[in-house]
C-alpha positions as CSV (number, residue, x, y, z in Angstrom):
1,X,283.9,288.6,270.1
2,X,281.2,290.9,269.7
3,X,279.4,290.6,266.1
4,X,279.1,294.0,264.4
5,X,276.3,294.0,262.0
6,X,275.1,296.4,259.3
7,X,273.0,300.0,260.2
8,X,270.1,299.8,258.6
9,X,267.2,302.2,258.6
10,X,267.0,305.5,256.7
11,X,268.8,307.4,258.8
12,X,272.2,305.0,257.6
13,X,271.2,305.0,254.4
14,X,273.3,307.6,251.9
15,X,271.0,310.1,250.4
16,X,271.6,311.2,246.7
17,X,269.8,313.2,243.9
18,X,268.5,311.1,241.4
19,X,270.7,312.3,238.6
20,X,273.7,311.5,240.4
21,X,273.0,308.2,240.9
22,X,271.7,307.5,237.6
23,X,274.9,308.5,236.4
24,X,277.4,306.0,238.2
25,X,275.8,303.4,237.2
26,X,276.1,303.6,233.5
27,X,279.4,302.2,232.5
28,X,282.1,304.6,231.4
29,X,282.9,303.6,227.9
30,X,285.9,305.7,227.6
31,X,287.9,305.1,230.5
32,X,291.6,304.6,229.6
33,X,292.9,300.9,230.2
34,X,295.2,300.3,233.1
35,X,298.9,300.8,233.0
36,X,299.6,297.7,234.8
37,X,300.3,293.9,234.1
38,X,299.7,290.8,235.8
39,X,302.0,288.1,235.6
40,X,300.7,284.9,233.6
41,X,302.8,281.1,233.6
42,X,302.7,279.7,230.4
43,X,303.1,276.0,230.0
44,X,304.8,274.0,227.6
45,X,306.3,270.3,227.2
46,X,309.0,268.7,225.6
47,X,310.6,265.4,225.2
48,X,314.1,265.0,226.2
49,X,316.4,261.6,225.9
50,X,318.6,261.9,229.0
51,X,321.9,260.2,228.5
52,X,323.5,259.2,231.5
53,X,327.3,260.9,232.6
54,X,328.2,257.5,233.8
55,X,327.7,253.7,233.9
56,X,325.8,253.8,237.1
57,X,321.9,253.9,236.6
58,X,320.4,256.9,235.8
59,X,318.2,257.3,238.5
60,X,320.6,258.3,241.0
61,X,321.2,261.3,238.5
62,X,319.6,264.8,239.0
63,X,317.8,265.6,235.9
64,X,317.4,268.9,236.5
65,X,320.8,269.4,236.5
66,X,321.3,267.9,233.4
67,X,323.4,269.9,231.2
68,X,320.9,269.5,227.6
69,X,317.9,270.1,229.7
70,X,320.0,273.4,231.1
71,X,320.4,274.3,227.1
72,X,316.5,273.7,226.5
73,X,315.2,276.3,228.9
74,X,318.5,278.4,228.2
75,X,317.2,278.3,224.3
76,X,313.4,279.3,225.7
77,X,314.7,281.8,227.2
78,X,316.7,283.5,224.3
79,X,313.2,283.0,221.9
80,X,311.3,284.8,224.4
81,X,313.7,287.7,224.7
82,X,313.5,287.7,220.7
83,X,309.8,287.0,219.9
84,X,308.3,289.4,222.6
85,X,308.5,293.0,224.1
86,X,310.8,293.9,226.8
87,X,309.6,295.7,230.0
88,X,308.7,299.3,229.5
89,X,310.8,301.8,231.7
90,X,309.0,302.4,235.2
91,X,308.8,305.8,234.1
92,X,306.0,305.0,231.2
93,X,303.7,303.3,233.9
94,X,303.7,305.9,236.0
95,X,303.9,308.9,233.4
96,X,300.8,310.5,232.0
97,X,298.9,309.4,229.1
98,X,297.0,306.8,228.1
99,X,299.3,304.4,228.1
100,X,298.3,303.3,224.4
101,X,301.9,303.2,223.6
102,X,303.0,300.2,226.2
103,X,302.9,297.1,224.7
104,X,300.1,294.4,225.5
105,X,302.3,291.5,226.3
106,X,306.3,291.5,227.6
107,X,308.7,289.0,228.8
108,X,311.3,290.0,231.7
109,X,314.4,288.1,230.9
110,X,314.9,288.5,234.8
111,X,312.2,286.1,235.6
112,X,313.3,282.6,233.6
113,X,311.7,279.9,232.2
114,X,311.6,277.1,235.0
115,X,311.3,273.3,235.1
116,X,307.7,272.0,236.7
117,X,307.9,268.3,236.0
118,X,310.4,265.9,234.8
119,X,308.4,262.3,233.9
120,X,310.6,259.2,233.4
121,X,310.0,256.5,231.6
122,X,308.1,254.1,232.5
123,X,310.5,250.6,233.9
124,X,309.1,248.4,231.3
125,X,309.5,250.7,228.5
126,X,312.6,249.5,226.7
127,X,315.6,252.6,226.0
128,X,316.5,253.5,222.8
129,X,320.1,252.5,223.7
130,X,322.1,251.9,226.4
131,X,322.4,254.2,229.4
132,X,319.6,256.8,228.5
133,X,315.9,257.2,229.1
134,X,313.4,259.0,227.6
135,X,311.6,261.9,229.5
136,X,308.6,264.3,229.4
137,X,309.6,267.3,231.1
138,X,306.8,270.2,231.7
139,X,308.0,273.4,232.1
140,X,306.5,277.1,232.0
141,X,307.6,280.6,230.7
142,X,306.1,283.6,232.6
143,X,304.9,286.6,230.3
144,X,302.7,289.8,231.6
145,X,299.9,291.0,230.0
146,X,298.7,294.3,230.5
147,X,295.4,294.5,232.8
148,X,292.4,295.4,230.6
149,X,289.2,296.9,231.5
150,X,287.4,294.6,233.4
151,X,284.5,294.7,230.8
152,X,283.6,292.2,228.6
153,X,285.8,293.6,225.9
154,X,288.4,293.9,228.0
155,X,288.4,290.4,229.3
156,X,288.3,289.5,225.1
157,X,291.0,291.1,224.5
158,X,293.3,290.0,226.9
159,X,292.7,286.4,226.0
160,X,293.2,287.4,222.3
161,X,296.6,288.5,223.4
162,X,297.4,285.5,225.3
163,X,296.8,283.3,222.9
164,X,298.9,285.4,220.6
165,X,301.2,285.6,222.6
166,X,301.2,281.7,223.1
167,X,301.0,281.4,219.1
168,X,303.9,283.2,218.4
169,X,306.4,281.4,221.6
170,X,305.4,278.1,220.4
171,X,306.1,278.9,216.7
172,X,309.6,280.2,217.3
173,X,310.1,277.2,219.6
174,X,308.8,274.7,217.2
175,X,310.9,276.3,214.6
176,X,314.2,276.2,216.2
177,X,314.1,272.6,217.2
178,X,313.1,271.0,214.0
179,X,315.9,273.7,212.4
180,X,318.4,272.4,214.7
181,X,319.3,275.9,216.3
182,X,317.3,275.3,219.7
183,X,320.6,273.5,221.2
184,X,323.1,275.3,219.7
């Protein structure tokens, strides 16, 4: 393949007034943030006692199928629809305006919370009683932030948001276990 390299020389070279090119490179302080989001998995781990439907071991059982461990992300999915925004309409993205109005972090209740990793216990860990095991399982929530300048304030702020948005998810999930709604 022939290689294709780079003119060089003045004649290649764009030619600009000075002023002009003074002026694009100093940064735009006032530019309006983007009116888009990019999608961000959240992860999060639970502990789960799996109780077996039948006398057989439980290994020959799917634990993702598991009908508690359904309820769990069921129950995730419910907080994140109450704790967070919902989408904005299409027509606000593409609308004029600055778009100071959308919100800086939303869940899509169309895109669920899913399973990662389900970690047994180990064999010579003893059960708490018969017929059920103990599990880790690691899961992840997606949320969308909105895109920021790509400044160094920008970049701030959109980790400030995350981890706001991670503060408030894991209260409201912390909350409703130890209340005893999460399975309900």
């Amino acid at each position: 393949e022939p290689e294709i390299e780079p003119e060089t020389g003045p004649e290649s070279e764009p030619s600009f007034p000075e002023e002009e090119t003074s002026a694009q490179l100093e940064p735009t302080p006032s530019l309006p943030e983007p009116k888009t989001y990019t999608r961000t998995d959240v992860k999060f781990s639970f502990g789960l006692i799996v109780r077996s439907n039948s006398s057989n071991k439980l290994v020959s059982e799917n634990l993702r199928e598991n009908e508690t461990l359904k309820k769990c992300m069921s129950a995730t999915a419910k907080i994140l629809v109450q704790k967070m925004a919902s989408p904005p309409p299409l027509e606000l993205l593409e609308g004029d305006g600055d778009g100071s109005y959308l919100p800086e972090a939303y869940y899509d209740p169309d895109v669920t919370p899913v399973v990662i990793s389900i970690e047994e216990q180990e064999k010579g860990d003893k059960p708490l009683e018969k017929n059920t095991k103990r599990t880790l399982v690691k899961a992840s929530f997606p949320v969308y932030l909105r895109d920021g300048n790509l400044d160094e304030a920008g970049r701030e702020k959109s980790s400030r948001v995350l981890k706001e948005t991670k503060s408030t998810v894991f209260k409201a999930l912390r909350e409703a276990v130890s209340g005893g709604s999460f399975l309900r």
